[in-house]
Backbone as a printed PyTorch tensor [residue, N CA C, xyz], in Angstrom:
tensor([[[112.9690,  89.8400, 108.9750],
         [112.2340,  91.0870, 109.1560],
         [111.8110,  91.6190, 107.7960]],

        [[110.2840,  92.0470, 107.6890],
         [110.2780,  92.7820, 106.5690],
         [110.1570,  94.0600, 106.4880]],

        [[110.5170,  94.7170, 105.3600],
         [110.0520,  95.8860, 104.9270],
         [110.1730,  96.6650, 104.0200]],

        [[109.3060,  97.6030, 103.5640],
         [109.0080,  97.8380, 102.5100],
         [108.8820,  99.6040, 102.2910]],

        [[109.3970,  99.9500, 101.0650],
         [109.7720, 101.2400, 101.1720],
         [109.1260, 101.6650,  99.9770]],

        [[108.9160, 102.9270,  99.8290],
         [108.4150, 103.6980,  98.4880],
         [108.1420, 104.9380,  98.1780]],

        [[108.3270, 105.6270,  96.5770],
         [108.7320, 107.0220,  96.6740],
         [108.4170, 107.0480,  95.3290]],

        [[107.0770, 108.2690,  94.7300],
         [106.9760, 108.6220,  94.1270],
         [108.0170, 109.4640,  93.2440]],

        [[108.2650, 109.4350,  91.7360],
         [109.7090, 109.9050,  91.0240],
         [109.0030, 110.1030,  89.5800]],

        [[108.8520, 111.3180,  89.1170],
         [107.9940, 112.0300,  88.0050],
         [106.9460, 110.8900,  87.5730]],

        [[105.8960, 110.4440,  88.5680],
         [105.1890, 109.4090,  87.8630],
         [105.4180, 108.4300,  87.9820]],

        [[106.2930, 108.1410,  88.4680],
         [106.4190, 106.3150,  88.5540],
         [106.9460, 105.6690,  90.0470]],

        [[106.0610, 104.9830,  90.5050],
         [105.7830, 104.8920,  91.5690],
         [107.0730, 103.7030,  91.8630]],

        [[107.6350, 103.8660,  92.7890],
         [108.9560, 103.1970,  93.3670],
         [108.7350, 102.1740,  94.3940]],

        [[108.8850, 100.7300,  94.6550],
         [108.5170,  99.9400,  95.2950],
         [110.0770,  99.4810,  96.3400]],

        [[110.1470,  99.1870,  97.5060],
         [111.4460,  98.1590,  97.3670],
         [111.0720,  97.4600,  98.3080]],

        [[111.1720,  95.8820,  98.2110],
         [110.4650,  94.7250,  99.6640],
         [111.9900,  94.3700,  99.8600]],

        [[112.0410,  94.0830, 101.2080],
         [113.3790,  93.7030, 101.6990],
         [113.4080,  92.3560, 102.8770]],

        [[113.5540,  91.2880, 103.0850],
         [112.9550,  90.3700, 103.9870],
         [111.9390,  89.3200, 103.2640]],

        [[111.8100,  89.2110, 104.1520],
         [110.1910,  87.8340, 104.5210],
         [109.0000,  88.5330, 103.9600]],

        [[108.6600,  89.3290, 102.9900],
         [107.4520,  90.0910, 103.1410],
         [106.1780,  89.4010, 102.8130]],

        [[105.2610,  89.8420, 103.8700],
         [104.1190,  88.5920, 103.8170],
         [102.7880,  89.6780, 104.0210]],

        [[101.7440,  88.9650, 104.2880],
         [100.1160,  89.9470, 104.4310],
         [100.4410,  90.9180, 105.5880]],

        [[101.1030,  91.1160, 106.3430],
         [100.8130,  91.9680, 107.6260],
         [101.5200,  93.4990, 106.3370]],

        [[102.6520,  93.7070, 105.8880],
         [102.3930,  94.8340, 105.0350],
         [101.3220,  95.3470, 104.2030]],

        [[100.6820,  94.4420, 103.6190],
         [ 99.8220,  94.8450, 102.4740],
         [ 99.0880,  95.6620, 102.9500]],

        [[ 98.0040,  95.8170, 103.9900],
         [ 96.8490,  97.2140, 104.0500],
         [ 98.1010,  98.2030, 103.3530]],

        [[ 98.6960,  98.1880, 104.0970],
         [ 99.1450, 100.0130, 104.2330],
         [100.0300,  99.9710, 102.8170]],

        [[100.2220,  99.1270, 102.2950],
         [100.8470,  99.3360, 100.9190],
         [ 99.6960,  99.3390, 100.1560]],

        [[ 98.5720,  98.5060,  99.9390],
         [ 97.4160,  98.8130,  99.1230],
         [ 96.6910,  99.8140,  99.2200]],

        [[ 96.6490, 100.4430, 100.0130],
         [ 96.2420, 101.8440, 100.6370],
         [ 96.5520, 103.1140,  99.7950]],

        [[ 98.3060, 102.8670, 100.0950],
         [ 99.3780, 104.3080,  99.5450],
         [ 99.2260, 103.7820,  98.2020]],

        [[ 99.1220, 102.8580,  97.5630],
         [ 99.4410, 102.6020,  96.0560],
         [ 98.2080, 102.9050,  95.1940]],

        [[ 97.2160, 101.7420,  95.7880],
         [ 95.7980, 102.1730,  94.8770],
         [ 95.4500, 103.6870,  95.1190]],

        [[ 95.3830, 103.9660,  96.2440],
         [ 95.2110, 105.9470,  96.4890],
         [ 95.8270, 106.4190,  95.1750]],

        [[ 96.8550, 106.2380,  95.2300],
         [ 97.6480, 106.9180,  94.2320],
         [ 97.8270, 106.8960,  92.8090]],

        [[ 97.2570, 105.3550,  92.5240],
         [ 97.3000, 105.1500,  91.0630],
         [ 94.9250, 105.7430,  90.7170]],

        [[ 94.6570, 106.2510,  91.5180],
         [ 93.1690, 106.8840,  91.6440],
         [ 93.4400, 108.5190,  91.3910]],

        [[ 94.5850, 109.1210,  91.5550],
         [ 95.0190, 110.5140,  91.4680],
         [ 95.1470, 110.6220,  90.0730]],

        [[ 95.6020, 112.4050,  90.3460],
         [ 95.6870, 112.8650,  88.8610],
         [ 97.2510, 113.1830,  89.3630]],

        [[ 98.0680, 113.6180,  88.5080],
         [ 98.1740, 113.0700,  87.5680],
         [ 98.4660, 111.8580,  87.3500]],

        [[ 98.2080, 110.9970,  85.9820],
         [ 97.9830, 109.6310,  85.9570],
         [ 99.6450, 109.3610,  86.2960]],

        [[ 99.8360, 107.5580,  86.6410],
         [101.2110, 107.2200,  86.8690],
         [101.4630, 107.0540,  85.4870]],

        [[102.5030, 107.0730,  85.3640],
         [103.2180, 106.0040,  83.9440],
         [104.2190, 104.6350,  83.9770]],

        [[103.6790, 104.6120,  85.3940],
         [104.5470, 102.9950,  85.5640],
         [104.4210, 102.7170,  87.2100]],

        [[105.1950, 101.8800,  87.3870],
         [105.1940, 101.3160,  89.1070],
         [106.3510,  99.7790,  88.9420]],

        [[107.4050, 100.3440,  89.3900],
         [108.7020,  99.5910,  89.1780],
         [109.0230,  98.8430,  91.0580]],

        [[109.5370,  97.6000,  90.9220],
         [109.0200,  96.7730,  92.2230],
         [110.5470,  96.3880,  92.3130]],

        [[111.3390,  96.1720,  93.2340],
         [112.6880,  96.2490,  93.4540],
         [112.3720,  94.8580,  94.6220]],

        [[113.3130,  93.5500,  93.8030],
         [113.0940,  92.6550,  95.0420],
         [114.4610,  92.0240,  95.4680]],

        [[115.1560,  92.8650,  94.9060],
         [116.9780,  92.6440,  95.3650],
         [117.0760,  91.8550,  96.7750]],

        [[116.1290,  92.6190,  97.6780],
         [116.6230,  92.2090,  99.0820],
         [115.5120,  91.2130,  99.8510]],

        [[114.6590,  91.0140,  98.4480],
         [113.7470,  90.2850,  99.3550],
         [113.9000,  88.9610,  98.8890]],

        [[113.7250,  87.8520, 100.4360],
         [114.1360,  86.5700, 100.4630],
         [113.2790,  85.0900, 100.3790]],

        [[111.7150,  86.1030, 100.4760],
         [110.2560,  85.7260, 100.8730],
         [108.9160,  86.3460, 100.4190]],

        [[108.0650,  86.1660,  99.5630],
         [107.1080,  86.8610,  99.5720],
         [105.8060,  85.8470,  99.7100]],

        [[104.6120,  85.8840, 100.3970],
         [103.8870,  85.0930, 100.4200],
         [102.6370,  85.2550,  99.3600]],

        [[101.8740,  84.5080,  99.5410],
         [101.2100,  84.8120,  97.8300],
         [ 99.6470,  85.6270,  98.0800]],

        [[ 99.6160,  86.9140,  99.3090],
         [ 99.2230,  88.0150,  99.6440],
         [ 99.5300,  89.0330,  98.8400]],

        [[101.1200,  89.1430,  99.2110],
         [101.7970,  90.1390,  98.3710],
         [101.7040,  89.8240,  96.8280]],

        [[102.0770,  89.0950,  96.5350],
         [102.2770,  88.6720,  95.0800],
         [100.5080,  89.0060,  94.9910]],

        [[ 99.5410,  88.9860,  95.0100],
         [ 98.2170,  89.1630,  94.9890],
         [ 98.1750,  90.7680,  94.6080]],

        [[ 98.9520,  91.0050,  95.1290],
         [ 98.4970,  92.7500,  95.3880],
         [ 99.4960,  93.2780,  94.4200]],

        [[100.5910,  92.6760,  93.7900],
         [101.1900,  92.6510,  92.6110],
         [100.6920,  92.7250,  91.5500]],

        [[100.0650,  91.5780,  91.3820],
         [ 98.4210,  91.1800,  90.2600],
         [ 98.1830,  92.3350,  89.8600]],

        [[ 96.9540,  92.7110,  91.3430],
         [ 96.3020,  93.8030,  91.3700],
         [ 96.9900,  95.2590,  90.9160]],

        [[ 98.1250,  95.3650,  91.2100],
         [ 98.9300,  97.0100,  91.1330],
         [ 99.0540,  96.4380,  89.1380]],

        [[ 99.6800,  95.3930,  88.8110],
         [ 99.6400,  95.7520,  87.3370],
         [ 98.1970,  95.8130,  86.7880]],

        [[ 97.1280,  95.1700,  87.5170],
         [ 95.9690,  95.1370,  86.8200],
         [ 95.2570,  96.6320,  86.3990]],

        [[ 95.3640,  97.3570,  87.6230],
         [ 95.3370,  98.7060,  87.8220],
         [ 95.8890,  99.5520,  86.5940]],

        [[ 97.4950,  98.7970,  86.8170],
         [ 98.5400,  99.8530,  86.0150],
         [ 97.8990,  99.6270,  84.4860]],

        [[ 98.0540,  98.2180,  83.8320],
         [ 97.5100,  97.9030,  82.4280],
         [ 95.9350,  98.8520,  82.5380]],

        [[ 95.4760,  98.8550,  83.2870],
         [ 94.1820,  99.6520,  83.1770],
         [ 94.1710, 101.1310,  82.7820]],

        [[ 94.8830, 101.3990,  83.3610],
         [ 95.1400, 103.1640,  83.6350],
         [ 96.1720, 103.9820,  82.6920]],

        [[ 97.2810, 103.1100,  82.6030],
         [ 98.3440, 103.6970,  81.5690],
         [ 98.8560, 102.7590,  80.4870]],

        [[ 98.0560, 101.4620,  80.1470],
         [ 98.2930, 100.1520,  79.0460],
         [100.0300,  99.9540,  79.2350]],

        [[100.6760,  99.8050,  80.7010],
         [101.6120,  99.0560,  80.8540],
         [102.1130,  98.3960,  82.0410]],

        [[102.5600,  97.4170,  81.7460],
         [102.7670,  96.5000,  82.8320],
         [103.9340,  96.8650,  83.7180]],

        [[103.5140,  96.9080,  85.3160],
         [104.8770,  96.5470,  86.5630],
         [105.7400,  96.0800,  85.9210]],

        [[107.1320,  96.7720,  86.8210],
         [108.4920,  95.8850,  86.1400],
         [109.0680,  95.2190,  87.4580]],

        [[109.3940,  94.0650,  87.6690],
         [110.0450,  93.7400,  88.7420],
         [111.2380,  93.6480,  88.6820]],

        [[112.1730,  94.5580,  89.3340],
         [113.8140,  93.7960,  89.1000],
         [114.2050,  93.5370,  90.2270]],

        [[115.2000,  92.4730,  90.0450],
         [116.7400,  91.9620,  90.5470],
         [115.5340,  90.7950,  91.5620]],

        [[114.3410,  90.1720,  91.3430],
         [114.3370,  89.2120,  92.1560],
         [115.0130,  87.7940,  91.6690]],

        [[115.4260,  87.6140,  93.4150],
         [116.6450,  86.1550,  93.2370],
         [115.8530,  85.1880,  92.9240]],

        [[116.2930,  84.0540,  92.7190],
         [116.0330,  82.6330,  92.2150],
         [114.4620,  81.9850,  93.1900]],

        [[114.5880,  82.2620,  94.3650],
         [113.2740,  81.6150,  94.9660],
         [112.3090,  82.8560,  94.7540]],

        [[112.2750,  84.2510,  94.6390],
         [111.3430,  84.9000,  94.3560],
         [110.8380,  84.6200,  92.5770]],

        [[112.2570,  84.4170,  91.9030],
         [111.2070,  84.5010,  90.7860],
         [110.6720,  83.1440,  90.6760]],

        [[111.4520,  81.9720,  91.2690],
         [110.0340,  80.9540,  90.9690],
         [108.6770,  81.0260,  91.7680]],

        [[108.5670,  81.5550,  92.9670],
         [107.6720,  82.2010,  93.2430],
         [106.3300,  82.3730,  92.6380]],

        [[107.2570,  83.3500,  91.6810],
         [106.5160,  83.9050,  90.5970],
         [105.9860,  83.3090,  89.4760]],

        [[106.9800,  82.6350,  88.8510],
         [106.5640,  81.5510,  88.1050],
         [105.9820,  80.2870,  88.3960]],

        [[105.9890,  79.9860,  89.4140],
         [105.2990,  79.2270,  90.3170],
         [103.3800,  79.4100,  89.6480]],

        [[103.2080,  80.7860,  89.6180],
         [101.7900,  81.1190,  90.4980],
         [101.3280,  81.7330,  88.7710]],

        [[102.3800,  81.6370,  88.2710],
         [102.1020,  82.5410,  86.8460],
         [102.3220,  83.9840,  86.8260]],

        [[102.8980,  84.7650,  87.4620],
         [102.6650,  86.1150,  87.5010],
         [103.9710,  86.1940,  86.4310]],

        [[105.2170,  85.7120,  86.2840],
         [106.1810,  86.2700,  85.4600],
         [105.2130,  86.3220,  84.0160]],

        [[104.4420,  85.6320,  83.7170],
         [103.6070,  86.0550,  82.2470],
         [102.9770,  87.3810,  82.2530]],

        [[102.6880,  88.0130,  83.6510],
         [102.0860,  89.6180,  83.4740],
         [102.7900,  90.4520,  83.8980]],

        [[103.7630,  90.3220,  84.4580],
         [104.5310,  91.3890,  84.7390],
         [105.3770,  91.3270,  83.8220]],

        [[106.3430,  92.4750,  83.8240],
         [108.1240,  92.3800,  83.2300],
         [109.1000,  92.1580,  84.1460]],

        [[109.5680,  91.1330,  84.0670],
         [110.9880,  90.7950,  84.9980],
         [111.6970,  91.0570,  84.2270]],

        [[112.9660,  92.1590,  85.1070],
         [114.3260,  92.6110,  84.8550],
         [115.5010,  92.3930,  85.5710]],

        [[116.4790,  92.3950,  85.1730],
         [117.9220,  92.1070,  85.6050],
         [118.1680,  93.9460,  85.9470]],

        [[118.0680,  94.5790,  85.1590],
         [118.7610,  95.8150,  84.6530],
         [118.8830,  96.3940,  86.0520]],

        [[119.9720,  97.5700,  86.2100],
         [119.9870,  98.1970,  87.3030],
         [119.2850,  99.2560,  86.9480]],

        [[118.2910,  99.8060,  87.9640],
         [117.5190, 100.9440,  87.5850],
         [117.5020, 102.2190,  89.2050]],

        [[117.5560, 102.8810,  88.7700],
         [117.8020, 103.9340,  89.9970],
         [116.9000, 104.6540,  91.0650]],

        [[116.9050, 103.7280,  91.6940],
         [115.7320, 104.4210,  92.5540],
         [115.8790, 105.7790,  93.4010]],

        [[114.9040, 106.6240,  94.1010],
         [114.8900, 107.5970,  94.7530],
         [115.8640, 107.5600,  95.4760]],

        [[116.6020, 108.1010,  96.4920],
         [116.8820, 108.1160,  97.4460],
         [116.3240, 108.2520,  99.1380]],

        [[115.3390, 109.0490,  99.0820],
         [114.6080, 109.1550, 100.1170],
         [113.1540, 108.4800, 100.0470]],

        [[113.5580, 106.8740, 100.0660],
         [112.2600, 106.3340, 100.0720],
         [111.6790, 106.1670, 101.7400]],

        [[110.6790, 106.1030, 101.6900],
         [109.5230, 106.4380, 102.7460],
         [109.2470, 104.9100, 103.2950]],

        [[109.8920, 104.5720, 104.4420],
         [109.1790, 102.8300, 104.7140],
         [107.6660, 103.0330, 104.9960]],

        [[106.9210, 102.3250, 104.6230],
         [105.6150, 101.3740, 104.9700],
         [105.3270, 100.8820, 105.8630]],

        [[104.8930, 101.6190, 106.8920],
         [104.6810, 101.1320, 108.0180],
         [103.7540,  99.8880, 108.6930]],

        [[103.8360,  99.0250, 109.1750],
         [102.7420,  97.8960, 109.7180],
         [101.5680,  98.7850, 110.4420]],

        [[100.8020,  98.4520, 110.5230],
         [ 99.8690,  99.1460, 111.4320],
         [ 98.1740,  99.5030, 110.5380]],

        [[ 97.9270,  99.3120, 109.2970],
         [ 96.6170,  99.0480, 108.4120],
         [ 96.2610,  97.7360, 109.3580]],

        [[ 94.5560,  97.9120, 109.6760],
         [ 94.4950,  96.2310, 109.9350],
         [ 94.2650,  95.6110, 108.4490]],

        [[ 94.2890,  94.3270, 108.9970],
         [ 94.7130,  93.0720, 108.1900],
         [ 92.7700,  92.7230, 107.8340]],

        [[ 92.2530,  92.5720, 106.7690],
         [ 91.0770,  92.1010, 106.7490],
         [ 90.8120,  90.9920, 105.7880]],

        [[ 89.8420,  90.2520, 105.8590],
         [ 89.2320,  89.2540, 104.8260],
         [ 89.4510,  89.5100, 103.5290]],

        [[ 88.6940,  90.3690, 103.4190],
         [ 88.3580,  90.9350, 102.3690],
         [ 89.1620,  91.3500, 101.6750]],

        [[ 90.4840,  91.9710, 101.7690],
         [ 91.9600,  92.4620, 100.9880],
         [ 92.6690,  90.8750, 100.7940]],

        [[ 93.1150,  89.9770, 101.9750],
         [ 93.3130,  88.6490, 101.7030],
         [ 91.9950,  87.9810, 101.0320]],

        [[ 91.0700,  88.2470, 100.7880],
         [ 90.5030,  87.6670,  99.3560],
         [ 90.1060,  88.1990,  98.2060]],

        [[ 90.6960,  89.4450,  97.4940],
         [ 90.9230,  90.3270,  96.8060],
         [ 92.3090,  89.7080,  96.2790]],

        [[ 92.9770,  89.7980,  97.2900],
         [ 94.6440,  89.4340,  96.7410],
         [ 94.1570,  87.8730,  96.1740]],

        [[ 93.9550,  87.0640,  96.6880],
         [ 93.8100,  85.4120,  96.3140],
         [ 93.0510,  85.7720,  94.9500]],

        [[ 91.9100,  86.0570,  94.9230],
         [ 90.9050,  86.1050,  94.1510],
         [ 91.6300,  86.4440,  92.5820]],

        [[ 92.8590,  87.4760,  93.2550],
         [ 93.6540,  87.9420,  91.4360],
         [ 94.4970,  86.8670,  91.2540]],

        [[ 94.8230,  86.1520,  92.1630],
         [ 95.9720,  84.7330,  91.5380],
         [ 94.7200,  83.5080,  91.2590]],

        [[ 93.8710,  83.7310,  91.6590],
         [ 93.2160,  82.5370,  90.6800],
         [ 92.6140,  83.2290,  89.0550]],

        [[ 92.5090,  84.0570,  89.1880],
         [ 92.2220,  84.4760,  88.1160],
         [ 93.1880,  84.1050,  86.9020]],

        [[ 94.6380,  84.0850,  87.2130],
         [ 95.5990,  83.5400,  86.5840],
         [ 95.4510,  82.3610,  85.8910]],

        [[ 95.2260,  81.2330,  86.9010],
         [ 95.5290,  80.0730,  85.9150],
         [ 94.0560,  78.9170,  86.7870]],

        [[ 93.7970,  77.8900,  85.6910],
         [ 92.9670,  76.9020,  86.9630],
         [ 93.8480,  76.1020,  87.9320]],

        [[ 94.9740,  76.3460,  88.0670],
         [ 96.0890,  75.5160,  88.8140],
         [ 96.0780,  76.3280,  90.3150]],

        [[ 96.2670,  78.0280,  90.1590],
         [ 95.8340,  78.6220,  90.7640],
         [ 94.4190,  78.7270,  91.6820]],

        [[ 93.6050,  78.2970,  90.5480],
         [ 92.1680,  78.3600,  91.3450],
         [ 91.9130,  77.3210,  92.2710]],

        [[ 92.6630,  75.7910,  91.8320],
         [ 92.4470,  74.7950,  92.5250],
         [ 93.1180,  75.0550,  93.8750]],

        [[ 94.5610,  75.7170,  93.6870],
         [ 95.4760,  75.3610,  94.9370],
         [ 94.6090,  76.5890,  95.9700]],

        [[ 93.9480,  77.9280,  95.7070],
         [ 93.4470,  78.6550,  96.4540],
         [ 91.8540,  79.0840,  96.5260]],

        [[ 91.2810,  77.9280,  96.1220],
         [ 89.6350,  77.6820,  95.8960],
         [ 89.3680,  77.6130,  97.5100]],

        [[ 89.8970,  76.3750,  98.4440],
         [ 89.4740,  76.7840,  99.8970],
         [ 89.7990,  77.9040, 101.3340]],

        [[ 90.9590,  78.0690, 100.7250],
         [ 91.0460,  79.5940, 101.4430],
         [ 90.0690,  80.6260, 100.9860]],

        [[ 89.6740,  80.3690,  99.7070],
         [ 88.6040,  81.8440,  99.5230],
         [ 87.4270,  81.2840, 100.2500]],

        [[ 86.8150,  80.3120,  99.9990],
         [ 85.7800,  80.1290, 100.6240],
         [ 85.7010,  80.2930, 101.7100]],

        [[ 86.7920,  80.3520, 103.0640],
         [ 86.7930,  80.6980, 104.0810],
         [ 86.4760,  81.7580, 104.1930]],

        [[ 87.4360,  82.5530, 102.8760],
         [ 87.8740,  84.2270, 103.2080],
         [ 86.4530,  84.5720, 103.0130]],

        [[ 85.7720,  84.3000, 102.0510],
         [ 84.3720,  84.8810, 101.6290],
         [ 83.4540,  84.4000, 103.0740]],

        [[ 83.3260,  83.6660, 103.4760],
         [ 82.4660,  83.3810, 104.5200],
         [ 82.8600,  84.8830, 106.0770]],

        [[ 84.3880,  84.8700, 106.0720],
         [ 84.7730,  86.0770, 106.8790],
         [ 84.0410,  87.0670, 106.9670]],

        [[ 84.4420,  87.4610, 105.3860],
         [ 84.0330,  88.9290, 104.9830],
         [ 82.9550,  88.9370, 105.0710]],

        [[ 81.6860,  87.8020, 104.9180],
         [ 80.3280,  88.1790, 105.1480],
         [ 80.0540,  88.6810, 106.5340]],

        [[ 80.6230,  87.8030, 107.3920],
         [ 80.5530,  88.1570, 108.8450],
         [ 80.6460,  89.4510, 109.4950]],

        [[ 82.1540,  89.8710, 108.8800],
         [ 82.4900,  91.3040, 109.1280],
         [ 81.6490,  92.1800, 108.4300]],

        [[ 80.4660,  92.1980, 107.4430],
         [ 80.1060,  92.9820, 107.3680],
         [ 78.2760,  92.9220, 107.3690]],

        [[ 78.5670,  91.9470, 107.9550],
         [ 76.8650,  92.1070, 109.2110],
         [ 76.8710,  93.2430, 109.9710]]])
């Protein structure tokens, strides 16, 4: 089961994935996050807690990309991810993302009253090729392994927006 929780804390936006987390979260997390890193006042960070998560598919990790791409944009510093286990961070290193983010061990304290993320954003082309589109940007290893899913995804999104 996944899920995913989060709670604004003087500026710095609080993440925690717990489970399998795969594309059916992302609308509604890309939603609450980019909204928010578009507000005033600016963030000064966005810290990603993957203690409990066992799975992430490379949707999420996409929208990871994207939240530091944002963050380096807006406040010149990078997402911190802590406590992900051994198959998340190769994952990560897998796809290249441990080179843009900061991976941490450290214990860091999150809110208490974090807010779950509810399922229920639909799911579109166009966000699954947004997310892909930032992991090829990464590496050409990347581009090769997700060059024909975009082309699908791009053919979608034209459709949907006839």
């Amino acid at each position: 089961m996944e899920k995913v929780s989060y709670q604004e804390n003087e500026s710095v936006l609080f993440i925690r994935a717990a489970g399998h987390i795969t594309a059916g979260i992302c609308p509604a997390l890309k939603t609450r996050v980019s909204t928010r890193i578009e507000q005033m006042p600016e963030i000064r960070g966005i810290v990603v807690d993957l203690s409990a998560c066992t799975y992430m598919d490379s949707t999420f990790m996409g929208l990871l990309v994207n939240f530091n791409k944002n963050l380096m944009k807006r406040a010149g510093k990078r997402i911190v991810v802590y406590h992900a286990n051994e198959d998340c961070s190769g994952l990560l290193r897998t796809l290249g993302i441990d080179k843009l983010v900061d991976l941490s061990r450290e214990r860091v304290p999150f809110p208490a009253d974090m807010q779950s993320i509810d399922l229920g954003d639909e799911m579109s082309a166009s966000l699954l090729l947004k997310a892909h589109e930032e992991l090829m940007d990464i590496s050409e290893h990347n581009r090769k392994r997700f060059a024909a899913l975009c082309d699908i995804l791009k053919k979608q999104t034209e459709r949907e927006n006839e």
